[in-house]
N, C-alpha and C positions, 0 to 999 in steps of 0.2 A: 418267653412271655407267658403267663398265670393270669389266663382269662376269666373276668368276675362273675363264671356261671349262674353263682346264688343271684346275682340281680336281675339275671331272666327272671324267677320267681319273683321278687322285688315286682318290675315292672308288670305282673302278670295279674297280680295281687294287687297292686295301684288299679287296674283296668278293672280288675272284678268291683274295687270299690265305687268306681266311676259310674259301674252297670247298678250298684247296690242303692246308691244315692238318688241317680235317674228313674228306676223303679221306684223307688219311696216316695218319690217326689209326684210322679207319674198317677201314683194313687191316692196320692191327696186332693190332686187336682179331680179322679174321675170321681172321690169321694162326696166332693163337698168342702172340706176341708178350709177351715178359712185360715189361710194363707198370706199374709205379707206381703208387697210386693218388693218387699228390702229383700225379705227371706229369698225370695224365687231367683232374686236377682243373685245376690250371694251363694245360692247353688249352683245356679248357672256357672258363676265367674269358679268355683271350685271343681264342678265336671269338665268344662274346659279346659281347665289349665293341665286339671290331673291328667286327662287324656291326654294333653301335649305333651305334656311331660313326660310321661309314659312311654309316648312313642319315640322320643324324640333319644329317651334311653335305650329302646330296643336297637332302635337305627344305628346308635356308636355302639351298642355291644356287635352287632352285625358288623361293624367296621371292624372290629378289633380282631375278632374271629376270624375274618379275611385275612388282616394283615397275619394273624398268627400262622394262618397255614404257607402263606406267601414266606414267610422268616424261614419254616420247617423244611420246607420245599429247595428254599436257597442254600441251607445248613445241608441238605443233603446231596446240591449240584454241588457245591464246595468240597465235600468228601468224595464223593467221586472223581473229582476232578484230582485233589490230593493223592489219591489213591492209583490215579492215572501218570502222575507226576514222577511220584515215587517208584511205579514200575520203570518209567523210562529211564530215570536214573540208575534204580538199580542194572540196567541192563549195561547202560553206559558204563558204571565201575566195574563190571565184568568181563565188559570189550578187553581191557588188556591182556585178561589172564586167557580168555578165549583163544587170543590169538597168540599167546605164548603156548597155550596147548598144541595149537596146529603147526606152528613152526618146530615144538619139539616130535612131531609124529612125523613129519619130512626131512628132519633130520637123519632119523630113524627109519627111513627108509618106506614109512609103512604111509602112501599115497593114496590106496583105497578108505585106510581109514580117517586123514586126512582129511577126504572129501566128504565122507559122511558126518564129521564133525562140525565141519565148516558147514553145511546143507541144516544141518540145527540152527547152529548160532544164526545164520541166513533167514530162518525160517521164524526164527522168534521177533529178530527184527522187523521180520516184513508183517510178523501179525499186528506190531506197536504202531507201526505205519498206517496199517491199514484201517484200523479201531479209531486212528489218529481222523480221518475223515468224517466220520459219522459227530453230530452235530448235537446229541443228544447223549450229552457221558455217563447218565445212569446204566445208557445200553452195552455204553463203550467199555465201561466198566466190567460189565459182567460178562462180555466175552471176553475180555482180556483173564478173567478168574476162570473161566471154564476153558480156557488156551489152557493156562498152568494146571488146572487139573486132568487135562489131558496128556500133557508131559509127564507127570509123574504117574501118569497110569503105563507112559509106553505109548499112548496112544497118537500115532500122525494127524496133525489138526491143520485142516487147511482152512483158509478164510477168505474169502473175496467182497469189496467193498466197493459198490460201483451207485453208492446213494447216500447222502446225509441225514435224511430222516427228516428234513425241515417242516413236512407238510403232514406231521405224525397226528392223526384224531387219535389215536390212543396214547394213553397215558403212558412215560416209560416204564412205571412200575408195570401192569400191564402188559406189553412189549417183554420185559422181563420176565415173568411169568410164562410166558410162550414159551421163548428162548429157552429159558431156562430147563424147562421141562423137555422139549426137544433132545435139546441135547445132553441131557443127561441119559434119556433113552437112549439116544443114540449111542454113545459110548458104556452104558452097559451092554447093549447088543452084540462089540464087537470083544468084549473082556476076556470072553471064554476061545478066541483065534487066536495063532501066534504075534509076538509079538508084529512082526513083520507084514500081515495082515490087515493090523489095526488101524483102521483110517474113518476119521469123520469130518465131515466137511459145512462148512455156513456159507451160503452168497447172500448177498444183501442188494435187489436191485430196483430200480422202479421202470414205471412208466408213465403214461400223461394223466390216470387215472389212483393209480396203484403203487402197492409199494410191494415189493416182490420177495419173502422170505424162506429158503430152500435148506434144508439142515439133510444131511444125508449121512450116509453111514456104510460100512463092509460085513457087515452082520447078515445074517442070512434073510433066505428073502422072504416077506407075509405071503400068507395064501390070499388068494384073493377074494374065498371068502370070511376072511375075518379081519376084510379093510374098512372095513364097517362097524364090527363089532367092537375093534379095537379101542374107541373111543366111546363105547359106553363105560359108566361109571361102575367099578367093581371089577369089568374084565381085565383077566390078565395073564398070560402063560408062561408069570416068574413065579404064581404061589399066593396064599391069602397074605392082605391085607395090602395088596398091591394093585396097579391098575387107574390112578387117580389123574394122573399125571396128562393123559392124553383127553382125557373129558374135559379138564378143565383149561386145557387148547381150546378144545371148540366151542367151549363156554363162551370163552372172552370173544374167541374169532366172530361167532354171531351174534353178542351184544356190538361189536363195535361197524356191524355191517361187512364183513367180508369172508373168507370161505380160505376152509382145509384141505388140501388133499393128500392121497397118498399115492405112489409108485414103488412097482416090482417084483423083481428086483433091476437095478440094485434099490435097495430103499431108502426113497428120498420123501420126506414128509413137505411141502408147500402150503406157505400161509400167505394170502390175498389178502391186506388190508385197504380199503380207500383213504384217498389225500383228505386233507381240511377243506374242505369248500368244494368239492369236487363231485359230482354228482352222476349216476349211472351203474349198473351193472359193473362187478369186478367179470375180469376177464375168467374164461375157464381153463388157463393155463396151461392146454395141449393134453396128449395122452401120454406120451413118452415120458414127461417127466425127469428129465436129465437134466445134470450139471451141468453148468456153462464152462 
């Protein structure tokens, strides 16, 4: 939808003539001005109207603008949800060959490898599952993207999902942002360790108050003190023009009322977001700082 911007000015412009007329009118009266009373009346009946008019256009453009972002909003739960569709599909036409793969390595004798292949295909499954929960598929989305890009890094990705999201004051986009950046640290962290090594991990939980986001990692561990400085804007100890990533975590964390922390080792970053309608103190999330 092609919202008729230009008639904000329109309508703005109707209002300044309303003010233009009222003043003119205004000063005939304080002048002396001998005046009509058809005239006065006929200005009257023209300031009024145009001002309803006016307004009455701003009020449906304000409708329209709603509904446009409402349409944007749905066009893009609808793509992620496609986008979620289509992974599970794809996963499903690959169940055969998967399991044609493991059947020919136990044919072959080779059981160890067998079981690490099956521990994958297991492992992909249980991430579609578990994404499968969460209630808000913009988010479910882009962890399922940041799953796949952790396989093709090598990288062991684990996920636990013990909340839908339903009670989210932040926006997913938002949410996303966090996430995103999280874990994208997080798995550069662990790049430069063997493969075997490489492990990063998401839980997702709540409480009566909270919603509880834990991204953690096998990378080595921050000093402590630069858990602090970590998240100023500009720090970073990959090299200029890096560094952005984790400021604008706690950017969003405390517009939206809740709190960051960090642990380590091992390093685990925690985001405390509060429910919708829910009011008090987020929790201070312990000192330990472990995975569940």
């Amino acid at each position: 939808m092609s919202l008729p911007y230009p008639n904000y000015l329109l309508s703005i412009l109707s209002l300044g003539q309303v003010l233009i007329i009222a003043i003119f009118t205004q000063y005939l009266v304080i002048s002396d001005a001998k005046i009509s009373l058809m005239w006065l009346i006929i200005v009257d009946i023209v300031v009024v109207g145009n001002a309803a008019l006016s307004l009455i256009l701003m009020r449906k453009l304000m409708v329209l603008e709603e509904q446009d972002i409402l349409i944007k909003q749905q066009a893009r739960h609808i793509k992620n949800m496609e986008e979620m569709i289509r992974n599970i599909r794809a996963q499903r036409h690959d169940f055969i060959s998967h399991l044609q793969a493991v059947y020919g390595l136990l044919q072959m004798g080779k059981s160890e490898s067998a079981q690490e292949y099956l521990a994958e295909v297991t492992g992909d499954m249980r991430i579609s599952s578990q994404t499968l929960r969460i209630k808000q598929p913009e988010v479910a989305a882009l962890i399922q993207q940041k799953a796949t890009k952790a396989v093709n890094q090598n990288i062991s990705f684990g996920l636990v999902v013990e909340s839908g999201l339903e009670q989210l004051t932040a926006r997913p986009y938002h949410v996303n942002r966090i996430l995103g950046n999280l874990l994208d640290n997080a798995m550069d962290a662990v790049m430069f360790l063997e493969t075997k090594d490489r492990y990063v991990r998401l839980e997702i939980h709540e409480d009566e108050k909270n919603y509880i986001f834990k991204v953690g990692n096998s990378g080595p561990a921050i000093p402590e003190y630069l858990r602090e400085k970590i998240f100023e804007p500009g720090f970073s100890t990959k090299g200029d023009n890096r560094g952005l990533g984790l400021a604008i975590v706690k950017e969003i964390v405390i517009q939206h009322g809740g709190q960051v922390q960090v642990s380590s080792p091992p390093t685990i970053f925690t985001v405390i977001l509060p429910k919708e309608g829910v009011e008090g103190d987020p929790p201070t999330g312990g000192k330990d700082g472990h995975l569940a």
